[in-house]
C-alpha positions as CSV (number, residue, x, y, z in Angstrom):
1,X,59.0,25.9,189.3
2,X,61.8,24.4,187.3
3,X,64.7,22.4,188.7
4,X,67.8,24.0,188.2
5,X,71.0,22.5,187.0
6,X,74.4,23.2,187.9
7,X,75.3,25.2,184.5
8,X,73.7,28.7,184.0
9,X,71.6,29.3,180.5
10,X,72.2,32.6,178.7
11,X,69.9,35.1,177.9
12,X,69.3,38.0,175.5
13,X,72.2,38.2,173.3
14,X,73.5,34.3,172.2
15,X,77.1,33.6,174.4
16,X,79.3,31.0,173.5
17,X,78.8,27.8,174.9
18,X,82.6,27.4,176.2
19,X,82.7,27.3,179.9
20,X,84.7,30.7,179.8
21,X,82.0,32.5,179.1
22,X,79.8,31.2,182.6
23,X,80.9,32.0,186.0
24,X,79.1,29.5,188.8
25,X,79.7,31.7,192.1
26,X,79.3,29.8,195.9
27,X,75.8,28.5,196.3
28,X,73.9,30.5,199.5
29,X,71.5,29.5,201.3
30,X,69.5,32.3,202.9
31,X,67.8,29.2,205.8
32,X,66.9,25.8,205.5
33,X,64.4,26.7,202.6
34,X,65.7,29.5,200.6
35,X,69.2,30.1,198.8
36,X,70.7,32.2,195.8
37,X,72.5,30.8,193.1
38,X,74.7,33.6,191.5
39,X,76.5,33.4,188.1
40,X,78.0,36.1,185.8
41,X,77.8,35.5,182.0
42,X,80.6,37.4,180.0
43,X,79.7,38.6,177.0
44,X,81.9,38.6,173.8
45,X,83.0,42.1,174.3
46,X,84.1,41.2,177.9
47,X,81.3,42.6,179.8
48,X,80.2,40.7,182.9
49,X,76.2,40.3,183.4
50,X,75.0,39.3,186.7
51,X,72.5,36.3,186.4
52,X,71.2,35.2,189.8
53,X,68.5,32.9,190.6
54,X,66.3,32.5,193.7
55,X,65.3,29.3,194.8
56,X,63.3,27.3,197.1
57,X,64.1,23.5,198.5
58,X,61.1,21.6,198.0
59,X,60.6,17.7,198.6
60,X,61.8,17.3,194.9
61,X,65.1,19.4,195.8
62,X,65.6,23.0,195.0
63,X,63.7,24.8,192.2
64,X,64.3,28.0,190.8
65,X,61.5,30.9,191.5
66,X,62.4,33.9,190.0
67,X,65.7,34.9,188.1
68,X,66.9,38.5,188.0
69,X,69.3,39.7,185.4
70,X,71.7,42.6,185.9
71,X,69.2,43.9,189.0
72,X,65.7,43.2,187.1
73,X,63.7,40.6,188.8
74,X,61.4,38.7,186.5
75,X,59.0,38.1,189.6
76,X,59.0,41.7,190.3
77,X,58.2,43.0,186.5
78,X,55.6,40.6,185.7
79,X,53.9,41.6,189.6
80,X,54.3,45.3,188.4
81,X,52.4,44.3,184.8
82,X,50.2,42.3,186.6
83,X,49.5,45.1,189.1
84,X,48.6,47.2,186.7
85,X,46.2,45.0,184.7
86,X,44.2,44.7,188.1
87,X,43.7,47.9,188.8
88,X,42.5,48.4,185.5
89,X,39.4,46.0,184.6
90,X,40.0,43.6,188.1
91,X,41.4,40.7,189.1
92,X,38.5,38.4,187.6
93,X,39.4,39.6,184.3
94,X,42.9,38.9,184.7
95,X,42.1,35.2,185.8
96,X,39.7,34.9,183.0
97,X,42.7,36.0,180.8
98,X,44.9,33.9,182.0
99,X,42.5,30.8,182.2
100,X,41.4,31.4,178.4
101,X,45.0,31.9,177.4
102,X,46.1,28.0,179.2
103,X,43.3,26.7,177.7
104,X,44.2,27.8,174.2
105,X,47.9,26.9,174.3
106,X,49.1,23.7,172.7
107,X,50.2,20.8,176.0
């Protein structure tokens, strides 16, 4: 999990990086563990794009977990691909997969 900072990054198309552009909404905490941290990135053309985050407190503070822009949820998408892939050839292979794949990428 990565630590999130108080600015929001942009994704897909490049913004601006003036402050006008980023809206940081009210941090909420959904219980002593949990929260959601909601921004909106406006787009040149004035279109607002919901960016929120999900994150967990752990002893290091709170870290981001998944991030879901304009309703997609990163966690959710990559379960779905993932889902699929098991069903498929099994969830060995996808460990293999992933295991060969770690091992193979520069640290």
């Amino acid at each position: 999990m990565r630590s999130i900072r108080r600015s929001s990054r942009t994704t897909g198309r490049r913004c601006s990086n003036s402050r006008p552009n980023r809206s940081l909404l009210p941090f909420k905490a959904t219980s002593n563990w949990a929260g959601a941290h909601r921004t909106t990135v406006k787009r040149d053309n004035g279109v607002q794009i919901p960016v929120n985050y999900s994150l967990r407190k752990t002893d290091k503070g709170w870290k981001a977990y998944d991030v879901s822009i304009e309703g997609i949820s990163y966690v959710k998408s990559y379960r779905t691909d993932f889902r699929a892939e098991i069903d498929q050839k099994g969830l060995d292979s996808v460990i293999e997969r992933s295991r060969a794949g770690r091992e193979a990428s520069p640290q």
